[in-house]
N, CA, C and O of each residue as an XYZ file, in Angstrom:
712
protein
N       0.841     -1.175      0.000
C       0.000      0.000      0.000
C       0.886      1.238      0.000
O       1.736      1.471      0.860
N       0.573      2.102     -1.171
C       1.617      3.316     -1.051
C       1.295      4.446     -0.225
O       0.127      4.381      0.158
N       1.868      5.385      0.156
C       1.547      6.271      1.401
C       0.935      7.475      0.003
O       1.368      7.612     -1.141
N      -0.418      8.309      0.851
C      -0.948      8.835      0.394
C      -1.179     10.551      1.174
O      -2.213     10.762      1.808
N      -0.336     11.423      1.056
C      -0.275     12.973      1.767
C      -0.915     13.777      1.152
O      -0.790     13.974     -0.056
N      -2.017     14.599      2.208
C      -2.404     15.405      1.344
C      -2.275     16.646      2.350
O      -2.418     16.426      3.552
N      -1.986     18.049      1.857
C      -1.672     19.240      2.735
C      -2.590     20.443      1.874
O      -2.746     20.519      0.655
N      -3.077     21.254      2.841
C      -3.700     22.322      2.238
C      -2.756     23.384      1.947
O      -1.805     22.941      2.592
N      -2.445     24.176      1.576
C      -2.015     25.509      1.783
C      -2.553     26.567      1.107
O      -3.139     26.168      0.100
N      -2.602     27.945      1.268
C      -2.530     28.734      1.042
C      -2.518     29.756     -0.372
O      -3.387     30.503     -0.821
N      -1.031     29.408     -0.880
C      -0.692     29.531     -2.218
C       0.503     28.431     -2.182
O       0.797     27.859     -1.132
N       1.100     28.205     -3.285
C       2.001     27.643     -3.801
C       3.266     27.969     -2.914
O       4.089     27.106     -2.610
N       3.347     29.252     -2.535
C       4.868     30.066     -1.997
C       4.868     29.321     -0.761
O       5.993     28.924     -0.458
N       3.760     28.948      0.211
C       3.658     27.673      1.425
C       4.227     26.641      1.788
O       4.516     26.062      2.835
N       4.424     26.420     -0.219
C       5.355     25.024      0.037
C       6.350     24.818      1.248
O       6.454     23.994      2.157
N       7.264     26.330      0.702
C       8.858     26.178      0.986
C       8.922     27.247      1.920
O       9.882     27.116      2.678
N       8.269     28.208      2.119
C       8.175     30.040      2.839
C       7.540     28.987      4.346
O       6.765     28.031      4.383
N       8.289     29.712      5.415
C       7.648     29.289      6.489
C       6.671     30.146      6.656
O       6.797     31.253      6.132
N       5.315     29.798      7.524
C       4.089     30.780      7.357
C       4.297     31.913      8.896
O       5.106     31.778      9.814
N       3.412     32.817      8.734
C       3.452     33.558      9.533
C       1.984     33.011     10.325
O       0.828     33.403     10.163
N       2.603     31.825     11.345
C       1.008     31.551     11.702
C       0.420     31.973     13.114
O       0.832     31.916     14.273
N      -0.817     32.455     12.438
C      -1.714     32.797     13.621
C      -2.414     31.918     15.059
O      -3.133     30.944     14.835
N      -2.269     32.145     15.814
C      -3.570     31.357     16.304
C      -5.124     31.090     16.636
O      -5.952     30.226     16.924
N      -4.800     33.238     16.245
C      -6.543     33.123     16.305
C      -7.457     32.174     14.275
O      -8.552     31.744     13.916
N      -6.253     32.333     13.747
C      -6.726     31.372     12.426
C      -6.715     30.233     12.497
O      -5.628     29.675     12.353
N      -8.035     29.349     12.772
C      -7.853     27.865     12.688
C      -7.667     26.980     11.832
O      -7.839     25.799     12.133
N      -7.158     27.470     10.209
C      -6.425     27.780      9.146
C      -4.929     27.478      8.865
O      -4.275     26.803      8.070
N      -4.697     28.369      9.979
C      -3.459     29.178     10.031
C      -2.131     27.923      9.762
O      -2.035     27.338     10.841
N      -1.558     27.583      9.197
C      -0.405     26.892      9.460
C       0.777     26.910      9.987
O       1.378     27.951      9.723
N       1.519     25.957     10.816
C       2.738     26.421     11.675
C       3.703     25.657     10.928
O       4.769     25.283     11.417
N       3.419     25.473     10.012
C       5.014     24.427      9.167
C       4.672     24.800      7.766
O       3.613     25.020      7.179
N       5.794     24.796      7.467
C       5.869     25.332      5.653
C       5.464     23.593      5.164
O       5.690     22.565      5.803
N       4.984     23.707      4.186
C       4.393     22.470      3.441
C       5.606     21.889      3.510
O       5.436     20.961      4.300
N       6.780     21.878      3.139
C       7.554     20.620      2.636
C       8.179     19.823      4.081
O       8.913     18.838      4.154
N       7.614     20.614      5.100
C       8.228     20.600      6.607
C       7.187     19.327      7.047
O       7.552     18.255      7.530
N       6.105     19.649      6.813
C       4.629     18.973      6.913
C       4.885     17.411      6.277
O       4.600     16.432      6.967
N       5.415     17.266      4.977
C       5.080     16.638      4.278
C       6.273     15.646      4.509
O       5.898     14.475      4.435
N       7.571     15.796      4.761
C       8.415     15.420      5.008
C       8.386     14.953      6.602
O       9.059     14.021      7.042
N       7.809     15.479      7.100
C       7.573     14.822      8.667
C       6.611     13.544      8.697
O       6.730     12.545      9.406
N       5.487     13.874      7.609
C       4.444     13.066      7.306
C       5.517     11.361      6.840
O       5.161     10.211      7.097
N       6.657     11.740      6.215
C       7.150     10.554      5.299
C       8.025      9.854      6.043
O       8.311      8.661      5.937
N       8.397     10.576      6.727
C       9.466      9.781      8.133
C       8.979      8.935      9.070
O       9.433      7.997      9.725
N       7.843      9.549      8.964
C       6.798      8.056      9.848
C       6.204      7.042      9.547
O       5.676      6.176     10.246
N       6.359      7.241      7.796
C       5.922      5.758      6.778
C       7.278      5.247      6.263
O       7.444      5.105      5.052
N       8.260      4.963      7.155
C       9.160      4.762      6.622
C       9.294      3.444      6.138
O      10.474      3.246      5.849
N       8.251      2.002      5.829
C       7.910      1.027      5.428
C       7.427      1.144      3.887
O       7.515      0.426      2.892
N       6.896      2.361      4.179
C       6.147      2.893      2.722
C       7.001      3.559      1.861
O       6.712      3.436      0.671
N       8.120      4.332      2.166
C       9.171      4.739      1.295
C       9.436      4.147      0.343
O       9.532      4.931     -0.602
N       9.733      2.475     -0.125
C       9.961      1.667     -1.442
C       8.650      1.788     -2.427
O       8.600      1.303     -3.557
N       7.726      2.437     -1.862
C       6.656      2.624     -2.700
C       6.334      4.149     -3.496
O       6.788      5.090     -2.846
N       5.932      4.381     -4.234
C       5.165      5.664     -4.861
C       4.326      6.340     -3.843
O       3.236      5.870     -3.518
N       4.856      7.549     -3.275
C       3.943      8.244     -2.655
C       2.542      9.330     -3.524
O       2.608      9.575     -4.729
N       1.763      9.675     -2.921
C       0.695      9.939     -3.768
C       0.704     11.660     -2.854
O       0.175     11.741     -1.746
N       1.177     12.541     -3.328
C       0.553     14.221     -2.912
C      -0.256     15.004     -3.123
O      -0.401     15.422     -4.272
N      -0.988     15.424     -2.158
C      -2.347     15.980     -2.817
C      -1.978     17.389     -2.594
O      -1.487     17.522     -1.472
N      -2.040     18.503     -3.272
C      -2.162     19.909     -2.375
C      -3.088     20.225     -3.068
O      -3.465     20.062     -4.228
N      -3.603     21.014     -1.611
C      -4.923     21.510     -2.004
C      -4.664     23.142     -2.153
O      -3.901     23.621     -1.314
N      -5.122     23.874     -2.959
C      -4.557     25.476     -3.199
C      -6.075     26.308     -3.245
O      -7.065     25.914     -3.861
N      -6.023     26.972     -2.808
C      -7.617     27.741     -2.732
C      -7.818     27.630     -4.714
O      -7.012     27.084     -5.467
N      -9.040     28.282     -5.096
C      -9.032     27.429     -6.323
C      -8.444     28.588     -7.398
O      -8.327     28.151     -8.542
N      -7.997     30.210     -7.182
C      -7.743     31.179     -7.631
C      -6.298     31.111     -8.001
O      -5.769     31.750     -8.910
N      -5.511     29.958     -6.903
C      -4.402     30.048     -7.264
C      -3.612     28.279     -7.613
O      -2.569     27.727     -7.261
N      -4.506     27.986     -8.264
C      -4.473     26.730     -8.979
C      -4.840     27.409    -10.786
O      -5.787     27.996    -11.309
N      -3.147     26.786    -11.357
C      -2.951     27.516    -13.027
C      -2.750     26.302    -13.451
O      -2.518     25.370    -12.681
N      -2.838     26.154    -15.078
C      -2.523     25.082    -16.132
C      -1.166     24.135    -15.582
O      -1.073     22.914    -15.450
N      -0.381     24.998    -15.379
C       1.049     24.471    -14.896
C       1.702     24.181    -13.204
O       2.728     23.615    -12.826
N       0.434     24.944    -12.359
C       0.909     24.797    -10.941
C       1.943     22.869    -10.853
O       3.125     22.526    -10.868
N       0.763     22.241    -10.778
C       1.290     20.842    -10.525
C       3.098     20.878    -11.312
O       4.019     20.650    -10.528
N       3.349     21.080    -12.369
C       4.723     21.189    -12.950
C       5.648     22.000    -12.377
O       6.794     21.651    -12.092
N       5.227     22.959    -12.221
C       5.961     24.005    -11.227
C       6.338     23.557     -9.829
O       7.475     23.697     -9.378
N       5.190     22.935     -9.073
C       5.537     22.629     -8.200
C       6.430     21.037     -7.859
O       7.125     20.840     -6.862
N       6.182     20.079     -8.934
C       7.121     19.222     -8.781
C       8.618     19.266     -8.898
O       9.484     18.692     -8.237
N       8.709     20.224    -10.064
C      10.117     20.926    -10.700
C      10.609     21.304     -9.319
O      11.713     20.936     -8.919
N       9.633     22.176     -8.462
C      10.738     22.976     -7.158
C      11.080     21.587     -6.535
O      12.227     21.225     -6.271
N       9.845     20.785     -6.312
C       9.938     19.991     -5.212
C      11.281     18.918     -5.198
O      11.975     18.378     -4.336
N      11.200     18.955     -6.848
C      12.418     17.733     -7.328
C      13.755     18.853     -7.273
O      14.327     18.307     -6.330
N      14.467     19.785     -7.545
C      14.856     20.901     -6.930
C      15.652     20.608     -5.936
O      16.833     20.272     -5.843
N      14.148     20.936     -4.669
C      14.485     20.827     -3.197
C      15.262     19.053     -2.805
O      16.234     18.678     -2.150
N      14.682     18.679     -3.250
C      15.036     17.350     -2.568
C      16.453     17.076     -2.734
O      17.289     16.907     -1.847
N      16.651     17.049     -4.373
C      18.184     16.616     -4.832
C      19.009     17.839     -4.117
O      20.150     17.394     -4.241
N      19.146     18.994     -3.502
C      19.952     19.553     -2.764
C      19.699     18.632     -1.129
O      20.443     17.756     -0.687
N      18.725     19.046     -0.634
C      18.673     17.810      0.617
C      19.268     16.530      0.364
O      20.068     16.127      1.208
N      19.020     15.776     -0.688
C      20.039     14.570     -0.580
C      21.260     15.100     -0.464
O      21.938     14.802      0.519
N      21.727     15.932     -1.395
C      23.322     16.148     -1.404
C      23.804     16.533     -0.038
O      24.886     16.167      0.421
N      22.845     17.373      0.652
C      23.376     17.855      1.832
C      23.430     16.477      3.514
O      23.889     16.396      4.653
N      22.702     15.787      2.632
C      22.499     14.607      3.744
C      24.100     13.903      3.797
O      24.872     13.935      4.755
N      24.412     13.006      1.905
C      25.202     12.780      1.622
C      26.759     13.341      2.288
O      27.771     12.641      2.307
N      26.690     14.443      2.697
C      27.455     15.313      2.492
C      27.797     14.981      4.146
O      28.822     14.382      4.471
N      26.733     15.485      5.181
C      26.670     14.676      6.209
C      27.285     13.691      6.695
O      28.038     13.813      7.662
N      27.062     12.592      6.110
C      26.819     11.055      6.058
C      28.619     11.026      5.972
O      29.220     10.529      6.925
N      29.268     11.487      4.994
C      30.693     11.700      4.736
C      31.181     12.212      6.065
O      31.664     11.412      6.866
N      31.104     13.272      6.304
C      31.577     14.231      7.176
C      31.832     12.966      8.168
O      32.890     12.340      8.240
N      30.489     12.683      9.018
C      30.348     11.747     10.349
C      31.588     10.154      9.592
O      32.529      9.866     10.331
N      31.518      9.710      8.872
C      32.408      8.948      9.027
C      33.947      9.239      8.571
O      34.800      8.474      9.020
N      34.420     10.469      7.568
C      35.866     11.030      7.745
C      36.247     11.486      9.196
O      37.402     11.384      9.612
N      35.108     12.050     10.024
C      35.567     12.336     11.152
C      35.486     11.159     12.784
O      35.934     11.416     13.901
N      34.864     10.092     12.387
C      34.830      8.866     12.794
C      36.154      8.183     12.976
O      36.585      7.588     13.964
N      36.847      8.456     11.495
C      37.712      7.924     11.509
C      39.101      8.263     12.076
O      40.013      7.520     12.439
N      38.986      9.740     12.042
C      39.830     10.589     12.315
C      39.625     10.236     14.199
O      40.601      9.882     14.860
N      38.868     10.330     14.542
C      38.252      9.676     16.138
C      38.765      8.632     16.336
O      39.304      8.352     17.407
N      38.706      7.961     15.477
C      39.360      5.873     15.836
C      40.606      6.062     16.157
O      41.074      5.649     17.218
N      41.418      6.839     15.097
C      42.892      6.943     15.573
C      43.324      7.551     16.418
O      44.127      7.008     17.177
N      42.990      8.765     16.582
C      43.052      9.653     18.212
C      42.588      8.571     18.944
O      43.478      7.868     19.423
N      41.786      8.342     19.097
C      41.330      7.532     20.530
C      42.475      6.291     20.348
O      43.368      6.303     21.195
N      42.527      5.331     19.426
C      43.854      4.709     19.057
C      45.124      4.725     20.035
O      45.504      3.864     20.828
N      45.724      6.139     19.685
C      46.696      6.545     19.928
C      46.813      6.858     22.014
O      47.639      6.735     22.919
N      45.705      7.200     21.858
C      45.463      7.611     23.501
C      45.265      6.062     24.304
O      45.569      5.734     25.451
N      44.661      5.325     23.252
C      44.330      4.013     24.506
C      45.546      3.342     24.450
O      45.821      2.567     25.366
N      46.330      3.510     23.516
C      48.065      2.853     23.321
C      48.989      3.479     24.648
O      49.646      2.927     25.530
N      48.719      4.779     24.352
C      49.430      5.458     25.642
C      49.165      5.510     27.206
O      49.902      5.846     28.133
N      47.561      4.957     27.167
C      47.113      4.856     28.710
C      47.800      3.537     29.021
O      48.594      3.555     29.962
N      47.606      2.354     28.345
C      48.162      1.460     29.049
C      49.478      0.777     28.848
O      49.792     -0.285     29.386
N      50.324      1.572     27.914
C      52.103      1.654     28.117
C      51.972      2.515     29.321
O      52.807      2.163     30.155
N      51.110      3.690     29.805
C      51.776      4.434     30.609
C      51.379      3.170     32.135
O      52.392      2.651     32.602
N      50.145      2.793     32.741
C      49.831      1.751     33.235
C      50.928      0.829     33.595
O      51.302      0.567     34.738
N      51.538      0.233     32.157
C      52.298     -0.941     32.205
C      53.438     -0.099     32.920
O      54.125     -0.788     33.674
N      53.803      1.303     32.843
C      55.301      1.606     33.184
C      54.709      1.682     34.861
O      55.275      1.005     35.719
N      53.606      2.510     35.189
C      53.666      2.333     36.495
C      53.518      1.332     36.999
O      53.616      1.613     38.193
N      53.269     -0.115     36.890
C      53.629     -0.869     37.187
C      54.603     -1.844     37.899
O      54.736     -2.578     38.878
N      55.362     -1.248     36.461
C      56.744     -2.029     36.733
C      57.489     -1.015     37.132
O      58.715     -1.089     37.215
N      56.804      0.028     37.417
C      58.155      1.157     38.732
C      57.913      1.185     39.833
O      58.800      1.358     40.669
N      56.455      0.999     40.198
C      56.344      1.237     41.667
C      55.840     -0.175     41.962
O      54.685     -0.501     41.691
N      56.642     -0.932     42.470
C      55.717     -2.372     43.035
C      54.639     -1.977     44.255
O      53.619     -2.646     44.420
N      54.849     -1.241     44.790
C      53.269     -1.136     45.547
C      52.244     -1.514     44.983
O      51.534     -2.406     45.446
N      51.847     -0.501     43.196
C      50.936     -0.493     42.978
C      50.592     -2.076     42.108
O      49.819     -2.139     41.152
N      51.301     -3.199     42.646
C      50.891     -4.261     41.471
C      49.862     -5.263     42.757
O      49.384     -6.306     42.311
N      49.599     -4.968     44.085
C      48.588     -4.937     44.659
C      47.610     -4.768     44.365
O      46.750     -5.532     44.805
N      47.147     -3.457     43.280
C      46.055     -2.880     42.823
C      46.040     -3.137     40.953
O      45.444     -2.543     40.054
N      46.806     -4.070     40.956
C      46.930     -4.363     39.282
C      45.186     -5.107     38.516
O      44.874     -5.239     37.333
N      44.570     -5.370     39.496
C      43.400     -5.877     39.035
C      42.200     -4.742     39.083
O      41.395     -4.644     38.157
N      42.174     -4.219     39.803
C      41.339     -2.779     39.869
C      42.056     -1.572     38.664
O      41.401     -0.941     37.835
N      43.316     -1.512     38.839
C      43.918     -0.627     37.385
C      43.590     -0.808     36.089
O      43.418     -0.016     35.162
N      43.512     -2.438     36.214
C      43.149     -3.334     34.763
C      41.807     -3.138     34.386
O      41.477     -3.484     33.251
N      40.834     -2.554     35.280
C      39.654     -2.460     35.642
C      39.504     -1.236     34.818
O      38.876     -1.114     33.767
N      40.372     -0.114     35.650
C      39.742      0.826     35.225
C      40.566      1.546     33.880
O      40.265      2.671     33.481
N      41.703      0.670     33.222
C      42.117      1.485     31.983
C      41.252      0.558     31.339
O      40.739      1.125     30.374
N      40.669     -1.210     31.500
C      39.927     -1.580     30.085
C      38.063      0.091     30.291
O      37.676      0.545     29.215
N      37.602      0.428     31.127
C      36.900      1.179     30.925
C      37.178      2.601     30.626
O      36.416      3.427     30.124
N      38.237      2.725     30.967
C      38.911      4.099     30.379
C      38.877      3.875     28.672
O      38.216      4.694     28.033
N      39.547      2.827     27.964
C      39.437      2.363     26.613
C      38.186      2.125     26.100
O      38.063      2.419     24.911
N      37.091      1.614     26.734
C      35.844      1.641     25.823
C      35.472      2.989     26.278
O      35.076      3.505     25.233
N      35.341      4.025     27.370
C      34.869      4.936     26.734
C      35.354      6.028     25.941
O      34.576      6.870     25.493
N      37.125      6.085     25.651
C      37.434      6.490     24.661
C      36.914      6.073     23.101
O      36.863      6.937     22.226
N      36.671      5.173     22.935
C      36.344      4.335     21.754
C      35.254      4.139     21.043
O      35.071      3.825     19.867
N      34.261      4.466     22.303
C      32.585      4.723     22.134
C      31.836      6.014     20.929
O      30.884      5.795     20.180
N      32.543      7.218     21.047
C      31.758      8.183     20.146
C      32.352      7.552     18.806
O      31.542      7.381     17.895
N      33.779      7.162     18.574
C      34.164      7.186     16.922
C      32.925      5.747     16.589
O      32.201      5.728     15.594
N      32.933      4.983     17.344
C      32.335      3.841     17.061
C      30.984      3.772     16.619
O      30.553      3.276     15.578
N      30.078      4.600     17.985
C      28.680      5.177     17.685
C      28.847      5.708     16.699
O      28.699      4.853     15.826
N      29.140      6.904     16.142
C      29.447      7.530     14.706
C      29.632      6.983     13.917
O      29.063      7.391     12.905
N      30.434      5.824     13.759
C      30.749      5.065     12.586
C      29.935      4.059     11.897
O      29.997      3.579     10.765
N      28.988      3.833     13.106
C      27.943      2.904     13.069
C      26.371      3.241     13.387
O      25.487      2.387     13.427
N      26.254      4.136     13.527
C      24.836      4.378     13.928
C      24.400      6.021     13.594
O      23.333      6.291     13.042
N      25.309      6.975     13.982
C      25.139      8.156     13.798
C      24.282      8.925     12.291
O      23.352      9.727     12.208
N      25.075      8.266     11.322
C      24.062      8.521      9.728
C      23.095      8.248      9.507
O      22.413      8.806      8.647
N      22.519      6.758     10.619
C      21.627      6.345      9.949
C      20.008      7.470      9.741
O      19.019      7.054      9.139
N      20.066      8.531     10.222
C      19.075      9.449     10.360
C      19.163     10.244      9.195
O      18.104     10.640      8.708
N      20.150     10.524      8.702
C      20.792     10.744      7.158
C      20.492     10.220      6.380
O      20.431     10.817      5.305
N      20.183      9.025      6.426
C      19.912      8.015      5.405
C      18.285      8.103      5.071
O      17.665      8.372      4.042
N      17.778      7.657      6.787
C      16.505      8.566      5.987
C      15.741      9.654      5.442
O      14.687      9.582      4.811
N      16.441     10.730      5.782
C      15.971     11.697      4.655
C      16.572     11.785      3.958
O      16.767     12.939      3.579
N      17.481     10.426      3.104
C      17.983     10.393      1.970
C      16.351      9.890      1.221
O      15.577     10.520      0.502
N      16.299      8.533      1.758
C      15.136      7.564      1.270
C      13.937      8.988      1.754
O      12.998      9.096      0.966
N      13.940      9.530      2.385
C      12.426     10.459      2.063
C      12.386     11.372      1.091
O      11.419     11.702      0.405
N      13.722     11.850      1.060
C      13.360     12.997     -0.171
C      13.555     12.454     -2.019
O      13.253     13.052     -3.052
N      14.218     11.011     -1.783
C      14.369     10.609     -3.411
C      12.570      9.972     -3.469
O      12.123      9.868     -4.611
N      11.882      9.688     -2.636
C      10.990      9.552     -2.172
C       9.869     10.799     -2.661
O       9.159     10.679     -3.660
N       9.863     11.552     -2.098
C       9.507     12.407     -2.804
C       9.954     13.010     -3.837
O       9.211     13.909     -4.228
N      10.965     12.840     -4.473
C      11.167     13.134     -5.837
C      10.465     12.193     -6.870
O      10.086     12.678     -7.937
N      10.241     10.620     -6.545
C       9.507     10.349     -7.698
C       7.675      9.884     -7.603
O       7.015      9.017     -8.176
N       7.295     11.070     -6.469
C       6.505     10.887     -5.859
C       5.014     11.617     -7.050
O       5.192     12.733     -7.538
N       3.843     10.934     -7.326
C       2.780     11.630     -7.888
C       2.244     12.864     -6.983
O       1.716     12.984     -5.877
N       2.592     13.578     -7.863
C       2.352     15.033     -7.127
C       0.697     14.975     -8.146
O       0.483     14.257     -9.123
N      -0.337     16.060     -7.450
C      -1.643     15.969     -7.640
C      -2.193     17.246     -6.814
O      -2.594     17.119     -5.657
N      -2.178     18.818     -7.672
C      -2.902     19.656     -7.198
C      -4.512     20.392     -8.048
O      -4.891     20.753     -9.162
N      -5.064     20.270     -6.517
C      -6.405     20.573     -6.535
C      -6.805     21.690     -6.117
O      -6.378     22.175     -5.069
N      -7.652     22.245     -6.843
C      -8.472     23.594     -6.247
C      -9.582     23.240     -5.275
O     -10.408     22.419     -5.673
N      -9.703     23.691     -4.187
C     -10.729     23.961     -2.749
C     -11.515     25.144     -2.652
O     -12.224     25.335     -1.664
């Protein structure tokens, strides 16, 4: 079953213009259409492999021969910059992931050469060699934890408004006068 959105607005400029909304207008809108519509698609995220179906509804004065074209053109537009900027994202978090693995790398190499030297300088502390061992293996996972989270989990929110907006790019757009 393909996901089916339909949003009223205003005029066409709604799409993308955030509104100036009222509250005494029960009308009034508090999200620019593509804000609406894109929030709408993140929650069918089962439905994404499918053809979405868009309805906008435009008072009927400002519904022309070409609105629907116009407005897919922006919409397809908007999206392919949002992918790129997701993409773009998605890069960033794992060049700098990586750049994280080795710093942290380098630091968990040095906590426990430095460990191993106090060790073997002060024999007192090899009394406490099981509690030390304790606390540099947790000193090392939580150095190790953000590049890791990042490397593995951090994009995945990227990804879906990759899949929402190519999503709405080959989505049946369908405007109606009200």
């Amino acid at each position: 079953m393909s996901a089916q959105i339909e949003i009223k607005l205003n005029s066409p400029e709604e799409m993308f213009a955030e509104p100036a909304a009222d509250p005494f207008d029960p009308d009034s809108r508090y999200l620019s259409g593509i804000d609406d519509v894109v929030g709408q698609l993140r929650l069918k995220r089962r439905e994404l492999d499918e053809k979405t179906r868009l309805v906008i509804r435009l008072p009927q004065t400002a519904v022309t021969a070409d609105s629907a074209a116009t407005l897919k053109a922006a919409l397809d537009r908007y999206g392919a910059a949002q992918i790129a900027q997701n993409q773009q994202a998605i890069e960033e978090l794992r060049v700098g992931s990586r750049r994280q693995a080795i710093s942290a790398l380098v630091i968990a190499v040095a906590l426990i050469l430095l460990t191993m030297f106090l060790l073997a300088a002060i024999p007192a502390l090899q009394d406490f060699s099981g509690a030390l061992a304790g606390f540099v293996g947790i000193a090392v996972w939580v150095i190790f934890w953000d590049p890791i989270y990042n490397y593995v989990y951090a994009w995945r929110p990227n990804r879906l408004d990759i899949k929402v907006y190519e999503n709405l790019q080959k989505a049946e757009l369908v405007v109606e006068g009200s």
